[in-house]
C-alpha positions in Angstrom: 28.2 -2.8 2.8 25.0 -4.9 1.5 21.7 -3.1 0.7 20.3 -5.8 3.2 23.0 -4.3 6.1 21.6 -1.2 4.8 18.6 -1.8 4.9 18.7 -3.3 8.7 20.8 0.4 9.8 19.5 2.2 12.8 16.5 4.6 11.7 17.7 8.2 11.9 15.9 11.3 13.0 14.9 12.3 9.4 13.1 9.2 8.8 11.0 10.1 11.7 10.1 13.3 11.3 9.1 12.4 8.0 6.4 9.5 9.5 5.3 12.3 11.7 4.8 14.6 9.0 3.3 11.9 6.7 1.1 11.6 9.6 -0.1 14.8 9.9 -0.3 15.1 6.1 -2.7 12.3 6.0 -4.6 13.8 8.4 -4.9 17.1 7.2 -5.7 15.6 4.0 -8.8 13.6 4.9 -9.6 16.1 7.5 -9.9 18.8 4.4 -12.2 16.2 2.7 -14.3 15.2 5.9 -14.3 19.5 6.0 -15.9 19.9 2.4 -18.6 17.2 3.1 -19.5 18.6 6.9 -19.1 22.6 6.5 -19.0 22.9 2.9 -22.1 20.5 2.4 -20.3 18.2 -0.5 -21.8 14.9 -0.3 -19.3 12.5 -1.0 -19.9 9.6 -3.6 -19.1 5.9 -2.9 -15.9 6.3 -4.9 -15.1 9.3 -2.5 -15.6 7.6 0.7 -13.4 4.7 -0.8 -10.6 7.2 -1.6 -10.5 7.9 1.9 -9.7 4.6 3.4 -5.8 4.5 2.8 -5.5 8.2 4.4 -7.7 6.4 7.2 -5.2 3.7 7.4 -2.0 5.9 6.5 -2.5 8.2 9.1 -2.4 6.1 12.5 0.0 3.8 10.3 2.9 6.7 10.3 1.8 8.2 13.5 3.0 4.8 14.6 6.3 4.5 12.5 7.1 8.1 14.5 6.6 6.5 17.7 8.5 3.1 17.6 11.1 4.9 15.6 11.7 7.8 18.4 11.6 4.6 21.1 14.5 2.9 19.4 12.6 0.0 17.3 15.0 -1.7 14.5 15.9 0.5 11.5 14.0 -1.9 9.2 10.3 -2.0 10.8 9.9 1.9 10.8 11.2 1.8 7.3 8.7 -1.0 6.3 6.2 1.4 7.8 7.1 3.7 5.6 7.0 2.0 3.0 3.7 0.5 3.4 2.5 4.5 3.9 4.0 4.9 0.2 2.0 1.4 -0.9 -1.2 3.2 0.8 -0.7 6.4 -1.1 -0.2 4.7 -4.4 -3.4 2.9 -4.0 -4.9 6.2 -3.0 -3.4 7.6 -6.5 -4.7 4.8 -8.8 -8.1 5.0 -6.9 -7.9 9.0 -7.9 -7.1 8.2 -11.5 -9.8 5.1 -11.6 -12.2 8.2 -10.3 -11.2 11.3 -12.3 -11.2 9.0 -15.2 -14.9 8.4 -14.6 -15.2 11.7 -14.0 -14.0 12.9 -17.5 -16.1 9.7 -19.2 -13.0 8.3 -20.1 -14.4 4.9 -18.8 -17.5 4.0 -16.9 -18.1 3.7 -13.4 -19.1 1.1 -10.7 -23.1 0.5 -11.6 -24.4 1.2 -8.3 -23.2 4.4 -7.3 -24.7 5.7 -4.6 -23.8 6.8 -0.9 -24.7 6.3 2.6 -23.4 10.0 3.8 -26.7 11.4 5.6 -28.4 14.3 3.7 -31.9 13.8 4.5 -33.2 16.0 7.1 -34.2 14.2 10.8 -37.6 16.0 11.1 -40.4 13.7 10.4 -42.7 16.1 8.8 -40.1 17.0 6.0 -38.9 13.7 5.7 -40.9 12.8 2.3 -40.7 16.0 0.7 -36.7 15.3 1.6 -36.3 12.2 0.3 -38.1 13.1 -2.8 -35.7 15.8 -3.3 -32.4 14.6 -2.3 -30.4 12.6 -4.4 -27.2 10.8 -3.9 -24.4 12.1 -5.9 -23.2 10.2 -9.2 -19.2 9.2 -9.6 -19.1 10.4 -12.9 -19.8 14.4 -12.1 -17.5 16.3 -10.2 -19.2 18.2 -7.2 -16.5 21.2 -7.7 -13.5 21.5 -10.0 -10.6 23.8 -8.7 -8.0 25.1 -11.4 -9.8 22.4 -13.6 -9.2 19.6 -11.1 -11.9 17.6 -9.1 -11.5 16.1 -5.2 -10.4 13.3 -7.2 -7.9 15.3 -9.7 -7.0 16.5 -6.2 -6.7 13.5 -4.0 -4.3 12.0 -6.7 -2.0 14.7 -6.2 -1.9 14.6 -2.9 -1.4 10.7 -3.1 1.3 10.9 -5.5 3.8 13.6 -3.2 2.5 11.8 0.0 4.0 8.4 -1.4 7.2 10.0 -3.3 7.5 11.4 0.3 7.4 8.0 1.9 9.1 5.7 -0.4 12.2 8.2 -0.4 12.1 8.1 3.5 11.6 4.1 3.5 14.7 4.1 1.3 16.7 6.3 2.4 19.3 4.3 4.0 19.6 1.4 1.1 20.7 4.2 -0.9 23.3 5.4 0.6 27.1 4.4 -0.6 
């Protein structure tokens, strides 16, 4: 049997339950970030919000790789699914690295960081004192470290098990004798 035969074998149940649990990974794992900058109060950066967008994207992306592959779709398209997940996480790693590096001062940031997350208050009368007192936060200092890792030290762990997670699902089958 051909890797490409393999490769175009019926999904099995596995495969999706791993989309669905990428899924809810992805979700959880943005939903914890969205849940430090709404409860906790941690502004996010620009380089934040942009670490965000392949979780935003990864999410619906395997949410939708469980669904076709529960209704019978070809082998091939919910592993491609998957295996775009694993592409998303990976650029959801190097995006971590890129921002934990400027974290550390390893190498310097994007010039104009700033963010657009609201911070300043809505009443009129403490609107100048506000603005006068809020400022965005910079890319290069960590809002929190946990066991010596930032969001960013953080997110790049999470990318790199979410995409070792979905790359082994996506080929699965091609490595099978």
């Amino acid at each position: 049997m051909t890797v490409f035969s393999r490769i175009q074998a019926p999904v099995d149940r596995p495969q999706i339950g791993t989309a669905l649990f990428l899924a809810v990974a992805m979700a959880a794992v943005v939903g914890a970030a969205l849940g430090f900058e709404h409860i906790g109060g941690y502004i996010p950066c620009a380089l934040c919000l942009q670490e965000r967008l392949p979780y935003y994207y990864g999410a619906p992306l395997m949410l939708v790789a469980a669904v076709v592959g529960r209704f019978g779709a070809p082998g091939i398209v919910v592993r491609g699914l998957l295996l775009v997940g694993g592409l998303l996480m990976t650029w959801g790693m190097a995006m971590g690295i890129y921002h934990a590096g400027v974290e550390w001062h390893f190498w310097a940031g994007p010039t104009t960081c700033a963010t657009s997350a609201p911070g300043v208050t809505t009443n009129a009368g403490d609107l100048l004192g506000d603005i006068n007192s809020k400022k965005p936060p910079a890319c290069d200092t960590a809002a929190l470290r946990v066991l010596g890792l930032s969001f960013a030290g953080w997110n790049v762990v999470a990318s790199v098990i979410l995409a070792a997670i979905a790359f082994r699902a996506a080929f699965k089958q091609a490595w099978r004798a």
